[in-house]
N, C-alpha and C positions, 0 to 999 in steps of 0.2 A: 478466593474471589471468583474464580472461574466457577466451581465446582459450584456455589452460592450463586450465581446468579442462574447457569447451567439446570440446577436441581430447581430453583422455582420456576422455570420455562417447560421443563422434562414435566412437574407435579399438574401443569397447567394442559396440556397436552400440545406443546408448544413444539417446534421442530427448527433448529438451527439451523440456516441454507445457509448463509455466508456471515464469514468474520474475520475481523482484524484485531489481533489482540497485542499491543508492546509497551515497553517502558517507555514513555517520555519526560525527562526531565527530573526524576527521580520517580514519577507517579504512572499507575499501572492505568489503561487507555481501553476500550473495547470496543467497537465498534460492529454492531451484530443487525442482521439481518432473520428475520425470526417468521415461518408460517407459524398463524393461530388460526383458532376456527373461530367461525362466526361469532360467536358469542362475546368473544373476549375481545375488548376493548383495548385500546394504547392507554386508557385511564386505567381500565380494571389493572393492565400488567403491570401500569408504574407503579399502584398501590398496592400489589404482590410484591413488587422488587422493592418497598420501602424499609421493612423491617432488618433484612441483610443492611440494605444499603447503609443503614445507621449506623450497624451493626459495627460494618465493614470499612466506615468512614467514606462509603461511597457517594458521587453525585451522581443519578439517572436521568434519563431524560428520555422520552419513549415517543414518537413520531412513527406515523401510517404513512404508508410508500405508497407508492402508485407501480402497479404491475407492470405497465406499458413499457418494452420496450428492455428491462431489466434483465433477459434472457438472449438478448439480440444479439447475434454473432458479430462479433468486428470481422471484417473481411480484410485477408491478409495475412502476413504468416508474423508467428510470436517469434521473438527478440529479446535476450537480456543483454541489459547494459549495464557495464558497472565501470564505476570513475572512482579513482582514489590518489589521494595527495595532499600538500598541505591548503589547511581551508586558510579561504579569502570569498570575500565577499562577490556575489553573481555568477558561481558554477552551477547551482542549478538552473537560474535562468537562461542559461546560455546554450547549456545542453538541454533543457528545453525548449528553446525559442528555434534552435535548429534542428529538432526532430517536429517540432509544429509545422516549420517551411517544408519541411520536407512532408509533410504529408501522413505523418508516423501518430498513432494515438497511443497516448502509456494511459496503463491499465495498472500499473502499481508503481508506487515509487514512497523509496525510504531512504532516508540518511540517517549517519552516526559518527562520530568522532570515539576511534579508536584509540587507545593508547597503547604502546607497546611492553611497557614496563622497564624499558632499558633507557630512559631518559630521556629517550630521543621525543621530537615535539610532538602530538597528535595527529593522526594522518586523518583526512574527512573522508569519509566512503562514502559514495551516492551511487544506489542500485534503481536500477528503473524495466520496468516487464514494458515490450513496447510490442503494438502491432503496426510492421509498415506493410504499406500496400502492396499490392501484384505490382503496381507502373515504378515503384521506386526502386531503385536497382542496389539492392543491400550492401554489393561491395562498394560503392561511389558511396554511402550513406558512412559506411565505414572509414572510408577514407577522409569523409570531412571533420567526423566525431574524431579521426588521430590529431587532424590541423588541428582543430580547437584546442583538443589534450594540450597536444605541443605549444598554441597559444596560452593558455590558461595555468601552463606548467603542472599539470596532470595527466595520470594515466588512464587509458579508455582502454578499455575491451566490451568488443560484440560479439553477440555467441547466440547460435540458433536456438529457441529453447526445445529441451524435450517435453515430447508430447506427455508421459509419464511424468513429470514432476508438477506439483501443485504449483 
């Protein structure tokens, strides 16, 4: 699917800037951000990507971005968070609703329900890329993401991210 949809963007003179590609739910997701040149329309590309897509069992859908703004630095230093434990309903919102007060904007975030293979029940993982501010004092933010853990009966970790990793 990658390569297929990859190879009509490559043959177009198309140039991948950003993407998100994963399983959801048994079904493969892609979310692509794409320079083309002038010429090539969000219709021209969907009617290039139709013949795979059929092919492929795929759905398309091609939407023109707006430039502004899409390059803009978050101010602040990056943060990953990761939560895991047994799911129950509102740990995302929660561990978002308190990195929102607090001033923090995520920049990625993904869940998945683990299993281990040894019987034992599903653990939920929720990873989130956050940038908190210079005025937010990372250990107090820490501190409050353990309460909630400890409220929520989940485990939290925050961790500076490196500047190297994607």
């Amino acid at each position: 699917m990658v390569a297929a949809v990859t190879g009509v963007l490559m043959e177009r003179g198309g140039n991948l800037e950003d993407s998100a590609m994963t399983i959801l739910g048994g079904h493969f997701a892609m979310m692509l951000i794409v320079e083309v040149g002038d010429e090539l329309t969000a219709t021209d590309l969907e009617r290039a990507l139709a013949a795979p897509a059929a092919q492929l069992g795929l759905t398309v859908a091609v939407r023109p971005t707006a430039d502004a703004g899409r390059d803009e630095p978050v101010e602040g230093s990056g943060w990953s968070v990761s939560v895991h434990g047994a799911d129950h309903p509102g740990i995302v919102h929660r561990v978002a609703k308190l990195l929102a007060d607090r001033g923090a904007n995520i920049v990625d975030l993904s869940t998945r329900m683990v299993v281990a293979g040894d019987g034992s029940p599903p653990a939920y993982v929720l990873r989130l890329s956050v940038v908190v501010p210079r005025t937010t004092d990372a250990e107090s933010l820490g501190a409050e993401l353990v309460a909630l853990a400890d409220e929520l009966q989940v485990e939290v970790r925050l961790r500076p991210d490196d500047a190297d990793i994607l």
